[in-house]
C-alpha positions in Angstrom: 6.6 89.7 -2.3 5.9 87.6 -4.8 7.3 83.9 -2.5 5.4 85.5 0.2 2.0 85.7 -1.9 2.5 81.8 -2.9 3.0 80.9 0.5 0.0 82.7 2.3 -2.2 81.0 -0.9 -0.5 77.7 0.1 -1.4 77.8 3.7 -5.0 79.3 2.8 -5.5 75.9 0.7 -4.3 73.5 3.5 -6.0 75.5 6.5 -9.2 74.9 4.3 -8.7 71.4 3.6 -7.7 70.8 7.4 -11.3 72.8 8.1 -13.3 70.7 5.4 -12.1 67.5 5.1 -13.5 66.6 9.2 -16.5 68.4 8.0 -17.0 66.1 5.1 -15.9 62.8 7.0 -18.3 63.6 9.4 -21.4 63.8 7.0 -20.1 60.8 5.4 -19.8 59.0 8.6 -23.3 60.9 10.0 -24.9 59.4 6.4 -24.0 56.2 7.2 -25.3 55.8 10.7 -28.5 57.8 9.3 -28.9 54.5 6.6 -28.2 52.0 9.3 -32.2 52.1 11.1 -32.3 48.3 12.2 -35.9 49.0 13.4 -37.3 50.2 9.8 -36.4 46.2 8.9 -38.3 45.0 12.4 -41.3 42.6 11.0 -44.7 43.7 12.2 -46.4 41.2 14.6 -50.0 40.6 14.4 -52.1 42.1 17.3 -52.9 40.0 20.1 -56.6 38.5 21.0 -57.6 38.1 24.3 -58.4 34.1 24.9 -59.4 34.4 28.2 -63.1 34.4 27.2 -63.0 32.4 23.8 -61.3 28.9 25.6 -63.7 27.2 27.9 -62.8 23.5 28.4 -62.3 21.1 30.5 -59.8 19.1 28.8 -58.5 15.9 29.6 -55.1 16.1 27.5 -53.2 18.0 25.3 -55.1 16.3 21.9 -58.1 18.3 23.4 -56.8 21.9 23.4 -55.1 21.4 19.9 -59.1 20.6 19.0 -60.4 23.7 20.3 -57.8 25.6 18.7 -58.2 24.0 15.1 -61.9 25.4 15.5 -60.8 29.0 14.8 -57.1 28.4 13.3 -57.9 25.3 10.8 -54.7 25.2 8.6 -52.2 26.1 11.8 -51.9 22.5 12.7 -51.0 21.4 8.6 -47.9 24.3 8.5 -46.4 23.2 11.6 -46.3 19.3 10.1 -44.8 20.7 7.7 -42.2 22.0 9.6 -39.1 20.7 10.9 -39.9 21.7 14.2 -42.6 18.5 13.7 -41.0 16.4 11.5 -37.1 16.7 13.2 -36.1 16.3 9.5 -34.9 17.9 6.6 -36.2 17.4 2.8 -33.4 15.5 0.9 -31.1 18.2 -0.3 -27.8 18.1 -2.4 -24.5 18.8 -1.3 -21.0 18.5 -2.8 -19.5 15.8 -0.3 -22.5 13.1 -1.1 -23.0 11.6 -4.3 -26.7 11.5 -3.4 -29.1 13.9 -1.3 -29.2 13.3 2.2 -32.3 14.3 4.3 -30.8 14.8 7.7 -32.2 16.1 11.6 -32.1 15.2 15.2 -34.3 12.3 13.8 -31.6 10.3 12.4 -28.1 12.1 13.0 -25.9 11.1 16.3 -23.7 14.3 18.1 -21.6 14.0 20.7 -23.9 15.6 23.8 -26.7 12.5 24.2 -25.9 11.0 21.4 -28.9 10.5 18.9 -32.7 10.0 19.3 -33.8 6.5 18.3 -34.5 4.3 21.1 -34.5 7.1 23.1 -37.8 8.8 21.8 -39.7 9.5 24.9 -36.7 11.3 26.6 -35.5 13.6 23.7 -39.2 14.0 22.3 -39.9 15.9 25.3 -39.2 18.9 23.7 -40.9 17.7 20.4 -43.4 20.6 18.8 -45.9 17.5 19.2 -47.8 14.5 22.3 -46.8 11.1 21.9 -43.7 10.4 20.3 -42.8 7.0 21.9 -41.0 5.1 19.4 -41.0 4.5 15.7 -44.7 4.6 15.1 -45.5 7.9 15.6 -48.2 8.9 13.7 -46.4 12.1 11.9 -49.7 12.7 10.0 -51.9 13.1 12.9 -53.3 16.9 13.2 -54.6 16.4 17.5 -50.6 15.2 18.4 -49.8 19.5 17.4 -48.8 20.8 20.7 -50.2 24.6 20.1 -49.3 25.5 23.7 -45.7 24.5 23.8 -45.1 27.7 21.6 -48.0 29.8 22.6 -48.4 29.4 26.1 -47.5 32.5 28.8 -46.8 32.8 31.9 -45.2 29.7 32.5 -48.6 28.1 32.6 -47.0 24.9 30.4 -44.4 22.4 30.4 -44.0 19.2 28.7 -42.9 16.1 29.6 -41.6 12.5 28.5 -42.7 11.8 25.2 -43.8 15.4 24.8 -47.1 14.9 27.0 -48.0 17.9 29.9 -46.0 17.8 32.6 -48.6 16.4 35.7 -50.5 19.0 36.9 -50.7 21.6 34.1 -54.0 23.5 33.8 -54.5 23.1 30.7 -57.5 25.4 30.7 -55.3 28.3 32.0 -52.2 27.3 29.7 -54.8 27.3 26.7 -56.5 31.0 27.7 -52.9 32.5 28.2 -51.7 31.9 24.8 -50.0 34.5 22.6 -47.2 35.1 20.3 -44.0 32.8 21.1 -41.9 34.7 23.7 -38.0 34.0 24.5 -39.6 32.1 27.4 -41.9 29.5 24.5 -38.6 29.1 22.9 -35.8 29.0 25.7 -38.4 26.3 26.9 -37.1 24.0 24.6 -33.7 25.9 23.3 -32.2 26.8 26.7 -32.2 23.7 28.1 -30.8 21.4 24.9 -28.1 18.3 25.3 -29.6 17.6 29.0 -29.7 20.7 31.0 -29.5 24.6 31.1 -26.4 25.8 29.1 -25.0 22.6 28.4 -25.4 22.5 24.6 -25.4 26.3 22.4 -22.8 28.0 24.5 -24.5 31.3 23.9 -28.3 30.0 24.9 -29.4 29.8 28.1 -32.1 30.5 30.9 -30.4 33.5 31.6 -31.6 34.9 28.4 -34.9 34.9 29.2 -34.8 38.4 31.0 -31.1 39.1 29.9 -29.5 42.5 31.1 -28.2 45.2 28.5 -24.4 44.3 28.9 -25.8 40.2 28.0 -27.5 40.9 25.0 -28.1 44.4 23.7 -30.9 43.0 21.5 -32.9 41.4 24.0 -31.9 43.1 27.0 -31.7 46.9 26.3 -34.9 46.2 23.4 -36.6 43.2 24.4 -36.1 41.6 20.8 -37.8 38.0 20.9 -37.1 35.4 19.1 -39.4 36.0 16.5 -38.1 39.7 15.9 -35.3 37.8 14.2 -36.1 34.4 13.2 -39.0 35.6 11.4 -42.1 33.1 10.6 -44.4 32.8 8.0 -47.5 29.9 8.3 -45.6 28.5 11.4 -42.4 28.1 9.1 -39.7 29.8 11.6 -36.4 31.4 9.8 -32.7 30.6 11.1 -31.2 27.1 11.7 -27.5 25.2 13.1 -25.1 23.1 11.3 -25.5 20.9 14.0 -28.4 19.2 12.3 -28.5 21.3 9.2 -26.5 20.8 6.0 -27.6 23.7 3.3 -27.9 27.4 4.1 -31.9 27.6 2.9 -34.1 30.0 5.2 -31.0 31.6 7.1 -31.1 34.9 8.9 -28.5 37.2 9.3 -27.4 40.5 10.6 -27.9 42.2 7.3 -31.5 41.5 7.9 -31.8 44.6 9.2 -28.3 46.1 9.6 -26.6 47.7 6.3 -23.1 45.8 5.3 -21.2 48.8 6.2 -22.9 50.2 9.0 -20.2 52.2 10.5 -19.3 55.3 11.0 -15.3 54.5 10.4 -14.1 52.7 6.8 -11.3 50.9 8.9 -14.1 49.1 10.1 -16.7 48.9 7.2 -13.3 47.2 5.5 -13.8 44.4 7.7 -17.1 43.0 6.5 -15.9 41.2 3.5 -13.7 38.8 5.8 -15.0 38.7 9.3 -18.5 37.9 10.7 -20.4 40.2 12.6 -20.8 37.9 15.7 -16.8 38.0 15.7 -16.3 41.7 17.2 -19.9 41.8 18.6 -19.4 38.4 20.9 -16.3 38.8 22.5 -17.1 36.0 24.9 -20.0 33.4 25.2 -21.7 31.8 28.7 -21.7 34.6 30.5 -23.7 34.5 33.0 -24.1 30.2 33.4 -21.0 28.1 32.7 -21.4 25.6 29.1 -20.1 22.3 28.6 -17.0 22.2 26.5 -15.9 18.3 27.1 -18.3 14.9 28.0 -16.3 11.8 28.0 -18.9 8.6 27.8 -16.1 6.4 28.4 -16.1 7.3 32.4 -20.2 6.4 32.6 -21.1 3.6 34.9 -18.5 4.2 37.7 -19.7 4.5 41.4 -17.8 8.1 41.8 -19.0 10.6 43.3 -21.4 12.7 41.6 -21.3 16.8 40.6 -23.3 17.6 37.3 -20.7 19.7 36.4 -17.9 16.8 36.7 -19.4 13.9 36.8 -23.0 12.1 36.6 -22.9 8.4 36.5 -25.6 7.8 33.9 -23.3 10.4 31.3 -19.7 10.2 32.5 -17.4 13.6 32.9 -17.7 16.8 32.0 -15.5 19.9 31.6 -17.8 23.1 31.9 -16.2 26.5 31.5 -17.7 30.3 31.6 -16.5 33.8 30.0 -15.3 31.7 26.7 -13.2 32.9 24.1 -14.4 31.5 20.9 -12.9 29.9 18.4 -12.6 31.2 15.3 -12.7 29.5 11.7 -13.8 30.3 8.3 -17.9 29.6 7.4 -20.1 30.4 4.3 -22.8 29.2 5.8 -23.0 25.0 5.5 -20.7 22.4 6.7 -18.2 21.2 4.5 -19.5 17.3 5.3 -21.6 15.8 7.8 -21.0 12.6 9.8 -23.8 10.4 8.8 -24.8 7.1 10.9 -22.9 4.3 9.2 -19.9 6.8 7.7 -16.5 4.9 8.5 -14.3 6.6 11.2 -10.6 6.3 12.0 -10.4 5.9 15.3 -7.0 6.9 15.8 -8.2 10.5 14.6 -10.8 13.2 15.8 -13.9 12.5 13.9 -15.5 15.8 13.6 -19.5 15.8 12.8 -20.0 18.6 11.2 -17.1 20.9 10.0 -18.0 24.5 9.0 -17.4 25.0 5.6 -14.8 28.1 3.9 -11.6 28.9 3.5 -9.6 32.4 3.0 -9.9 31.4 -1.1 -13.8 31.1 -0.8 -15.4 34.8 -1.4 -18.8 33.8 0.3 -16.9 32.7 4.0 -16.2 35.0 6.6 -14.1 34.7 9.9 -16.8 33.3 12.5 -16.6 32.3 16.1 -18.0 29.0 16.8 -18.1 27.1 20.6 -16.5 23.4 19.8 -17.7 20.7 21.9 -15.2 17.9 22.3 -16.5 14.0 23.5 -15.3 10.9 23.4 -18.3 8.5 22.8 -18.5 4.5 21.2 -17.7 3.1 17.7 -17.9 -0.1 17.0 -14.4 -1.9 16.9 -15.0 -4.4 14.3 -17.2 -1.9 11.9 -15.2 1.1 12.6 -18.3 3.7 13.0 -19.6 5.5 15.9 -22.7 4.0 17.9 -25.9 4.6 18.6 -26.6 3.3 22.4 -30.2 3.3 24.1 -29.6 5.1 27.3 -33.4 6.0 28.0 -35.9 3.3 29.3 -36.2 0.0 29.7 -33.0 -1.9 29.5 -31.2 1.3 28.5 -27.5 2.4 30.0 -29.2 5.0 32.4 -31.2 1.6 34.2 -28.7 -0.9 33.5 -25.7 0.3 33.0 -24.6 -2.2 30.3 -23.3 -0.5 27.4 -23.3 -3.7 25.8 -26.9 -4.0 26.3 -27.4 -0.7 25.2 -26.3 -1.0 21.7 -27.4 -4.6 21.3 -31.4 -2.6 21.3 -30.3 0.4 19.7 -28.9 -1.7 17.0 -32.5 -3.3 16.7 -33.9 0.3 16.3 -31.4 1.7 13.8 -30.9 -1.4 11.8 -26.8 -0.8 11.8 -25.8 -3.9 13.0 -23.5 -3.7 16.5 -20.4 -6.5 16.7 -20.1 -6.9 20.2 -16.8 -5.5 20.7 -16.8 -1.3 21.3 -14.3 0.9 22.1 -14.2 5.4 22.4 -13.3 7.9 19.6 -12.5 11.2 20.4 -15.0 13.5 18.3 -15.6 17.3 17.6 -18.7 19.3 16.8 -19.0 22.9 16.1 -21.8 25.6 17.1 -22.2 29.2 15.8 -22.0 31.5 18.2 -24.7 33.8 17.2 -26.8 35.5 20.3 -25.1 37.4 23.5 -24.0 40.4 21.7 -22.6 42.9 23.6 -23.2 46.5 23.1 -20.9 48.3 20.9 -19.3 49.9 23.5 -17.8 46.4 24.9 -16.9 45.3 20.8 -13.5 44.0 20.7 -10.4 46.4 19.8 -7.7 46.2 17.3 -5.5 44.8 19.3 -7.5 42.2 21.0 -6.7 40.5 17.1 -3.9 42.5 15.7 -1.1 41.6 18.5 1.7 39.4 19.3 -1.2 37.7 22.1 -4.3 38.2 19.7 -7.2 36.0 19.7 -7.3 34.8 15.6 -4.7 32.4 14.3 -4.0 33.9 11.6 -1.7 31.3 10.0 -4.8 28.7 10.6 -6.6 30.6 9.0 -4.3 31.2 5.9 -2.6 33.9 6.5 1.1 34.6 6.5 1.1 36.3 9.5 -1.5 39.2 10.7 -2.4 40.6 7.9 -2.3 44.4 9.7 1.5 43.8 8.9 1.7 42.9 5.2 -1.5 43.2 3.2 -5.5 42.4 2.6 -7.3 39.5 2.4 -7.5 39.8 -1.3 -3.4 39.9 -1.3 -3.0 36.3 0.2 -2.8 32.7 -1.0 -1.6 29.3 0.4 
């Protein structure tokens, strides 16, 4: 009687735990979703005015509008100068692999799409937050060059042109009466189309993110985020930036902006967070819609071939273009472990990567982050052993001529790096966060697409002895 009594207590206490321990799991988990309210961290946009009846006109150019709209906003046109969005420039900053701080943007650093910027102003500056920027003498200080409507105009009543100017035959009276807070359109105008062309450059920015579907990006598309929801501004000064021209981690965003660390409602997954980015199980693949460029080899330019702009262009060379991409995955706190510098002394024998993320599985502050890499093969100069600046753009550059000799004879006059008449190609690498296209949680990757024998993550690249499912926790490892 006695045994029996024990046992029925026994199973009283386990059918109670079985009963409870859901219940409480659930409230946990419930708790959890309850504290993750994204929207309660949304900024709060100013309303709009009506400048249909406030903008009269005519104008004769862009100088003209930025006039009329100094009248009412007098300090807008000082912020955005101060800006790199103007200047195309960071402040000198420190950083560990220079014994001195290095100011660096598209102004003066080369990549491995078009290249770099000087000699080639009135091409690249067509997207430039300003009119007018022909060559070195730019006048950086002069408050009429502000293009307000570039980021302000709706309805595509605006587009800019070489040098930054109108396009011919923009109403500027209608362009300057439609303006309103920056759109995904203002920015796309610009962002979409970097390194040449729709797609080509981000990987996970393109035109078809201007009205992008639910299953493209769950922010945009099933909420209509814009830009601004996330890179938040203040005074014209817009939040975010890319180690492709950036070298600290000052005025980042991030998904913590407005999501919790440990937003969900299982801890097999909150565990993740302290080694693996967001964007890693959110974008599963990037160019979804419109096929990016993964490869441009220089060395092919100038050939009478025939032309496709997803193979081959005479004026650029070829191309490798791809769609659906897995990313690749490396470790990133947030800067680039070095960047390549015009000048900086390359082996050409080697890969010369421009701008390695920075992090390792020792560093606490990286996580696990998928990045699209864009391989080239572009000039360096034989005898000096670094990579070259060509003029492509204008008169006497490689897109009229088709000298490459030429072409870095007066792009050697511009960047004052001296050229020695004998060039050859280096194979080089750059990286670019993958940030935007995230799926809806339902599409999130699964265990397995990491933890198999055919996973996505390298696990020994990244420092691990194997998948760590198998053995053990980040904290557990070392090299």
């Amino acid at each position: 009687m006695r045994n029996f009594k024990y046992i029925w207590v026994v199973g009283l206490v386990v059918t109670a735990l079985i009963i409870a321990v859901p219940i409480l799991l659930f409230a946990s988990n419930r708790d959890v979703a309850a504290a993750d309210n994204p929207r309660a961290h949304m900024p709060e946009h100013p309303i709009h005015t009506d400048h249909t009846n406030l903008i009269e006109g005519p104008f004769a150019n862009g100088s003209e509008v930025t006039v009329a709209c100094l009248e009412c906003h007098p300090d807008s046109a000082q912020q955005v100068m101060e800006t790199v969005h103007w200047t195309w420039l960071s402040e000198p900053v420190d950083v560990a692999w220079s014994d001195q701080p290095v100011a660096t943007g598209k102004a003066n650093l080369l990549n491995n799409f078009c290249i770099g910027i000087q000699s080639n102003w009135p091409g690249c500056t067509s997207c430039h937050a300003g009119y007018g920027w022909e060559d070195a003498s730019f006048d950086f200080d002069d408050e009429t060059a502000v293009d307000c409507l570039v980021c302000h105009a709706q309805g595509g009543t605006y587009a800019k042109d070489e040098a930054g100017f109108p396009a011919e035959g923009v109403d500027l009276v209608a362009a300057a009466q439609s303006v309103g807070l920056p759109t995904r359109q203002n920015c796309g105008s610009c962002h979409f189309y970097g390194g040449g062309g729709d797609a080509v450059k981000h990987g996970d920015l393109d035109s078809s993110m201007t009205f992008p579907e639910e299953d493209l990006d769950v922010h945009m598309g099933e909420y209509d985020f814009q830009c601004i929801d996330c890179h938040r501004t203040t005074d014209h000064q817009i939040s975010g930036r890319s180690i492709s021209v950036s070298v600290d981690d000052a005025n980042q965003i991030a998904c913590t902006d407005c999501h919790i660390e440990t937003p969900h409602p299982d801890d097999r997954l909150n565990a993740h967070t302290d080694a693996v980015a967001c964007q890693t199980c959110h974008i599963p693949t990037f160019a979804n819609r419109l096929d990016t460029k993964t490869y441009w080899d220089w060395s092919t330019a100038g050939n009478d071939w025939e032309e496709d702009p997803h193979e081959y262009l005479r004026i650029k060379g070829s191309f490798i273009y791809a769609g659906d991409v897995t990313p690749e995955y490396f470790w990133y706190n947030g800067v680039v472990a070095e960047r390549y510098l015009m000048g900086d002394l390359i082996d050409p024998t080697q890969i010369t990567v421009l701008n390695p993320p920075a992090g390792s599985i020792n560093d606490p502050n990286a996580l696990i982050m998928p990045f699209k890499v864009h391989r080239a093969v572009q000039p360096y100069d034989v005898v000096y052993r670094y990579l070259l600046q060509p003029k492509t753009f204008g008169e006497g550059g490689f897109w009229e001529d088709f000298d490459w000799d030429q072409a870095f004879r007066l792009a050697a006059d511009v960047t004052g790096y001296p050229y020695s008449g004998e060039y050859g190609w280096a194979r080089t690498e750059m990286f670019w966060p993958i940030t935007h296209m995230v799926a809806p949680a339902s599409r999130a990757l699964e265990c397995a697409e990491c933890h198999s024998e055919n996973g996505r993550l390298d696990w020994e690249a990244l420092g691990y002895h194997g998948d760590p499912i198998t053995w053990g926790s980040r904290e557990s490892t070392g090299n």
